[in-house]
C-alpha positions in Angstrom: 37.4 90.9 126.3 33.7 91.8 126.8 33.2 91.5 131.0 30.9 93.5 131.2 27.2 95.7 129.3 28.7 99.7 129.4 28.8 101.7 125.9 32.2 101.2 124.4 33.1 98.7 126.4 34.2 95.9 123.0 35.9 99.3 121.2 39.8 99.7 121.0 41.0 103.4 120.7 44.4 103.5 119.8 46.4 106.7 120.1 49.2 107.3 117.5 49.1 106.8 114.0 52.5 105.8 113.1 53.8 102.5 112.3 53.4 100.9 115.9 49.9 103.0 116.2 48.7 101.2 112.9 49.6 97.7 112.7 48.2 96.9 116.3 44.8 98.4 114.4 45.8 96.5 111.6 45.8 93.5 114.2 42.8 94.0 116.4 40.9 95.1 112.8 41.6 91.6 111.7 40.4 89.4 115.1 36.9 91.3 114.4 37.4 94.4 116.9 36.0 97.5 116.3 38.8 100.3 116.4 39.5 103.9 115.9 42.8 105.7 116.0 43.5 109.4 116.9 46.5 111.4 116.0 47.0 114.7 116.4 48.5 115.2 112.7 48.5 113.0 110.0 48.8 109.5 110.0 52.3 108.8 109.8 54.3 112.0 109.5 55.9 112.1 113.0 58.9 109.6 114.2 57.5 107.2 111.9 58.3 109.7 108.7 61.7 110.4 110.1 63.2 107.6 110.1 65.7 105.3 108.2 63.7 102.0 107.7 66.9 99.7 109.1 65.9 96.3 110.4 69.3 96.4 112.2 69.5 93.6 115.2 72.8 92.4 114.9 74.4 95.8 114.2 73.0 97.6 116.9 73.7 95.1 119.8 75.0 96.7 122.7 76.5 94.9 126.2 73.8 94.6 128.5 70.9 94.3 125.4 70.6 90.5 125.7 67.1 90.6 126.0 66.1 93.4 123.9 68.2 91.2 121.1 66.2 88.1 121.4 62.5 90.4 120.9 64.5 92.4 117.9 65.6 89.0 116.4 62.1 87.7 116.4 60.6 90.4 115.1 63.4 90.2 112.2 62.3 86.5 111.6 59.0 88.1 110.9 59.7 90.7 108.7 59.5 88.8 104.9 55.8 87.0 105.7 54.8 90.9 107.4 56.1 92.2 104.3 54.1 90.4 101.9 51.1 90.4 103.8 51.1 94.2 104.0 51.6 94.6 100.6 49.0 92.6 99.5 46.4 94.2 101.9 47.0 97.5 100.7 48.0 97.0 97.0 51.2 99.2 98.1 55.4 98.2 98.0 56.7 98.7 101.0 60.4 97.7 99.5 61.8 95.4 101.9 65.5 95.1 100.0 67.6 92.3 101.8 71.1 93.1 100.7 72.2 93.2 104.2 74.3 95.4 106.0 77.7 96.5 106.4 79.9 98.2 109.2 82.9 99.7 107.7 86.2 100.6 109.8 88.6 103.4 107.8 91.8 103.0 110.0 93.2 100.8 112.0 92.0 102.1 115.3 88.0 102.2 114.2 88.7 98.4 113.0 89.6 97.6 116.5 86.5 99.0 118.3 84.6 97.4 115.2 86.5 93.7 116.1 85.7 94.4 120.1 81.6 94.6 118.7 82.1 91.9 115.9 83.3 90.0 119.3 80.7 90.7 121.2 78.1 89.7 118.0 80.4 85.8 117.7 79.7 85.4 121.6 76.0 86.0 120.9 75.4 83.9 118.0 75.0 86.4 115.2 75.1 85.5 111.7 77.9 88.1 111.4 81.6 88.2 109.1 84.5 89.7 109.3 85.8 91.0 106.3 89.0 92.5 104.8 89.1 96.0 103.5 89.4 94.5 100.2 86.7 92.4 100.5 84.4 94.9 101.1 85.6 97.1 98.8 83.9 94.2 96.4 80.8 94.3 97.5 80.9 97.9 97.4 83.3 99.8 95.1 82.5 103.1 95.8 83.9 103.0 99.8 86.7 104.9 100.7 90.0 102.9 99.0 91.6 103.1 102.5 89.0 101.1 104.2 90.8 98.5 106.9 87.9 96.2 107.0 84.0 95.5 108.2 81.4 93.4 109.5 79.0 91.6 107.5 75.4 91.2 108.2 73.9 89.7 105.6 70.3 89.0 108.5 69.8 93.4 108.6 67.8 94.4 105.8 65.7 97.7 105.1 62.2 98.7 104.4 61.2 101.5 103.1 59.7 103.5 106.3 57.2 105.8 104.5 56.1 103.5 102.5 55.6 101.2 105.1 53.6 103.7 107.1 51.5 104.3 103.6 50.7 100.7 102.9 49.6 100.5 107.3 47.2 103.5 106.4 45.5 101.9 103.6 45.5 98.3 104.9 43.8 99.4 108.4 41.0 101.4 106.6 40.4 99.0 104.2 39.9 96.5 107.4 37.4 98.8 108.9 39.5 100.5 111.3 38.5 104.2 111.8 41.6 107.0 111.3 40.8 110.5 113.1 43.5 112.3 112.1 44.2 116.0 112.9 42.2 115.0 116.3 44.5 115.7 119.1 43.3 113.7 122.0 42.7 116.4 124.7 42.2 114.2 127.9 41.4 110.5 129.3 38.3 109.1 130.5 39.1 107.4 133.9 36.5 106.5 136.7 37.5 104.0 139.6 40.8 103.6 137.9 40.1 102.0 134.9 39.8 103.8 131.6 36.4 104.3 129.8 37.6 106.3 126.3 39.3 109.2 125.3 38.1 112.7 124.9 38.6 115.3 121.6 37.3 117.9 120.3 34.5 116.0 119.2 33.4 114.3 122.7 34.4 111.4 124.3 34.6 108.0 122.3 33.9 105.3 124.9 36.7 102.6 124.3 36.8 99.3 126.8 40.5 99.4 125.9 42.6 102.4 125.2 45.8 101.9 123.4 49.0 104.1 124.3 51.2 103.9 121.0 52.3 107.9 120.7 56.0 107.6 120.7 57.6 109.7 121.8 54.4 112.3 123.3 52.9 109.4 124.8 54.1 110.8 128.2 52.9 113.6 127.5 48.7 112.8 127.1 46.9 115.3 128.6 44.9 113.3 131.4 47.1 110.8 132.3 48.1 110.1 136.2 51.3 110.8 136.9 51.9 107.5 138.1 50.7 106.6 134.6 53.4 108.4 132.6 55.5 106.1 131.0 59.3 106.8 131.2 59.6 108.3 127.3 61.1 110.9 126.2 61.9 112.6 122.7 65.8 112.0 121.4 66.3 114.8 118.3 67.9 113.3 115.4 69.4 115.3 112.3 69.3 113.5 108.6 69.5 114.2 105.0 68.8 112.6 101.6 71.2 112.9 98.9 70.4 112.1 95.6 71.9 109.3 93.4 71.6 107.8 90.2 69.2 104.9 90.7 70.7 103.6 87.3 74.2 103.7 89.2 73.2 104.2 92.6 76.7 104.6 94.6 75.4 102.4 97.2 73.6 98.8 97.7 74.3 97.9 101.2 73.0 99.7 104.0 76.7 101.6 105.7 77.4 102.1 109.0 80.8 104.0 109.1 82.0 105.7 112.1 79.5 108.7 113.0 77.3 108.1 110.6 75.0 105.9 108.9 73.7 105.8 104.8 70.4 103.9 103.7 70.2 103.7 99.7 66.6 103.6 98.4 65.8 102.2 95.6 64.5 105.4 94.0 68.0 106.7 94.2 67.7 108.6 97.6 70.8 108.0 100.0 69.3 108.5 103.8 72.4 109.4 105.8 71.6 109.7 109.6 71.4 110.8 112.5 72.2 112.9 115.1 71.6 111.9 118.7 70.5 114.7 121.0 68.7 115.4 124.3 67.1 118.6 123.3 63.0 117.9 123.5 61.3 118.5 120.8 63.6 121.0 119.1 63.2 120.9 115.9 66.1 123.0 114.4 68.6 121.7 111.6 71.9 122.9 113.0 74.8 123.2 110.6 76.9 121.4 113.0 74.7 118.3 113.3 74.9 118.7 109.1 78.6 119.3 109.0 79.2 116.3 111.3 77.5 113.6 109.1 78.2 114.9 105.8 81.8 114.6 106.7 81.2 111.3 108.8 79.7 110.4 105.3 82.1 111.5 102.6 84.9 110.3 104.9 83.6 106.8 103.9 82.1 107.5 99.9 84.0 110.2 99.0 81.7 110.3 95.5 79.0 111.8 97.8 80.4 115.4 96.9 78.8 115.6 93.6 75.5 114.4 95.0 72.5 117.3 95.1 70.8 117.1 98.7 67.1 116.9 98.6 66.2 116.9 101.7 66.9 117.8 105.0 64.9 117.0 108.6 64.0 116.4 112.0 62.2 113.6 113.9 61.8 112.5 117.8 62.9 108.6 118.7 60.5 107.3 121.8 63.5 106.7 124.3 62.8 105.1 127.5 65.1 104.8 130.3 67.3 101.5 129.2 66.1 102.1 125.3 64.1 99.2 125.6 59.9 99.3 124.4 57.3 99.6 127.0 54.4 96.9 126.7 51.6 96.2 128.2 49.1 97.3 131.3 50.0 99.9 133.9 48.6 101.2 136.4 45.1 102.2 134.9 42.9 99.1 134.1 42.5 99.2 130.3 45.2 101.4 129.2 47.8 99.6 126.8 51.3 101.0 126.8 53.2 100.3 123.4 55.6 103.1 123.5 59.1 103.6 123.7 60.5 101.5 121.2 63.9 104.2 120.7 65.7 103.3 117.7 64.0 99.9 116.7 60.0 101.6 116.0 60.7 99.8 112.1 62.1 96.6 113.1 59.8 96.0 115.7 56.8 97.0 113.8 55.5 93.5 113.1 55.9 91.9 116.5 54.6 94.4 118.6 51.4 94.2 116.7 50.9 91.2 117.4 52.3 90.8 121.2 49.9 94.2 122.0 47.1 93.0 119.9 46.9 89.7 121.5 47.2 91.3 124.8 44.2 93.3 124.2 41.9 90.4 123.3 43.4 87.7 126.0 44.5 89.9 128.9 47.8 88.1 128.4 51.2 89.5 128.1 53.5 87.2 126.1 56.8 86.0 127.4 58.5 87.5 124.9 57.5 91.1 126.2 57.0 90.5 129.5 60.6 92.1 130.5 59.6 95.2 128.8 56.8 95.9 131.1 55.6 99.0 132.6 56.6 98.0 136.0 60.3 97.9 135.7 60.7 101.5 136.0 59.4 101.2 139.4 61.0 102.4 142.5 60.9 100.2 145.1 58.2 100.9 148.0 61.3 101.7 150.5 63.0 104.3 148.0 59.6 105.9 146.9 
């Protein structure tokens, strides 16, 4: 990584302290680099603290997401060893539960469009089920009694997502990576095209290598080109907690029911999520984005009803253009892009450490993320 003698030039700055922010610091901590990540709040509290904590592969597939399943599916495969190394570098649970999941059809038209995307899961090669109403009225009692029948994935687990981001906190400082939080980067270093740090409050910190892993404001970094803005944008999403017994939780299984999905923790918390919705970074509870999945919800556990809500928010995905992760260089020497990642920032937490990190120390761009490159947002010299 070293090429050549100028100040900064074998430092990592890594902007974005969420999940994906943290593990890659985690990483490049661990091969002996010296790092320091910025975030303009607290380490993380943005799109990391929002979300549900589903490791989700098979039930998200969607035609035309070959390749985005085979990256997902690896990064799955790497979940339990992440998990347990995490837990024992910071001393913290992250609660990795690996009941599976289920998708649940009420009527006979929803278990139709559910057997068209169990379909499509078979011609994959998912380690999915069919199963009959009754059957997974089994597994989970509390469902609607009508329920015509679901999907089993016993492969998508959960992790707790706060506590994820938590035990990243603690295991990157106790690594020796340096955390300026509150520290809104205010601008790029760039001379001759190639990156030399990035400027605060405080001055510049010279960084040979500066990594872009700010969800979904990465595009907006003050002092990036504009031929270095990477395609992201924020999506709003609407959830709520509800809380349950933990004795007795009403839920096991993570739900997906039509509209609507519901995450139980092991505290007793039921996550039941999300909206989807191009409006920046509005930040406004609606009571129609509430109204829609607490009905979405208690149209599949009707016990939901007596259940107090404790909490109600807000939070940003990273969408890119074909909700695929950006990886890799662009066109500024030295810049890292690990942005992007949509709906699959959890799941793909442990992979993209290690595809970004290894990038930054070899200058090589694994196989596995070389179709979620930079470049393939391109337009083509003729069109431009």
């Amino acid at each position: 990584m070293v090429q050549d003698n100028r100040a900064g030039q074998g430092r990592v700055a890594v902007i974005g302290a969420g999940v994906i922010g943290l593990s890659i610091a985690w990483r490049l901590a661990q091969r002996g680099l010296t790092v320091t990540v910025f975030d303009k709040g607290e380490a993380g509290q943005g799109a990391s603290h929002a979300a549900a904590g589903m490791l989700a592969a098979c039930a998200e597939i969607e035609p035309s997401e070959e390749r985005l399943l085979t990256l997902n599916r690896a990064s799955q495969a790497l979940w339990p060893d992440f998990a347990v190394e995490l837990e024992a570098a910071s001393g913290e649970p992250i609660e990795l539960r690996t009941e599976g999941t289920l998708m649940v059809a009420l009527t006979a038209d929803d278990a139709a469009k559910l057997r068209n995307h169990a379909d499509l899961q078979a011609r994959l090669g998912l380690p999915v089920s069919w199963l009959s109403g009754r059957d997974i009225r089994r597994l989970e009692p509390a469902l609607a009694p009508g329920v015509a029948g679901g999907v089993s994935s016993p492969e998508d687990h959960q992790v707790d997502n706060r506590k994820l981001a938590k035990a990243l906190r603690i295991a990157a400082l106790r690594g020796g990576v340096t955390l300026s939080e509150n520290t809104p980067v205010e601008g790029l270093s760039i001379r001759d095209g190639r990156v030399e740090g990035v400027l605060t409050a405080h001055g510049l910190y010279e960084a040979g290598r500066v990594v872009l892993a700010a969800g979904p404001w990465s595009r907006g970094i003050p002092g990036l080109p504009a031929e270095a803005r990477p395609a992201v944008r924020p999506i709003k999403g609407q959830m709520l907690s509800l809380a349950m017994d933990p004795a007795a939780p009403l839920l096991r299984h993570v739900v997906w029911a039509p509209g609507v999905y519901l995450v139980p923790r092991l505290d007793g918390r039921l996550i039941i999520g999300a909206t989807v919705e191009e409006k920046g970074f509005d930040t406004a509870m609606t009571a129609g984005g509430l109204l829609s999945l607490l009905h979405a919800a208690w149209r599949a556990l009707p016990g939901i009803e007596e259940l107090p809500v404790i909490e109600t928010w807000v939070g940003h995905r990273p969408g890119s253009r074909d909700d695929a992760p950006i990886f890799g260089a662009g066109p500024v020497e030295g810049l890292v892009y690990a942005t992007g990642h949509h709906r699959n920032g959890i799941l793909l937490t442990p992979i993209t450490a290690d595809l970004i990190s290894d990038f930054v120390v070899s200058g090589r761009l694994d196989p596995l993320a070389a179709p979620f490159g930079f470049g393939r947002f391109a337009r083509p010299a003729a069109a431009a």
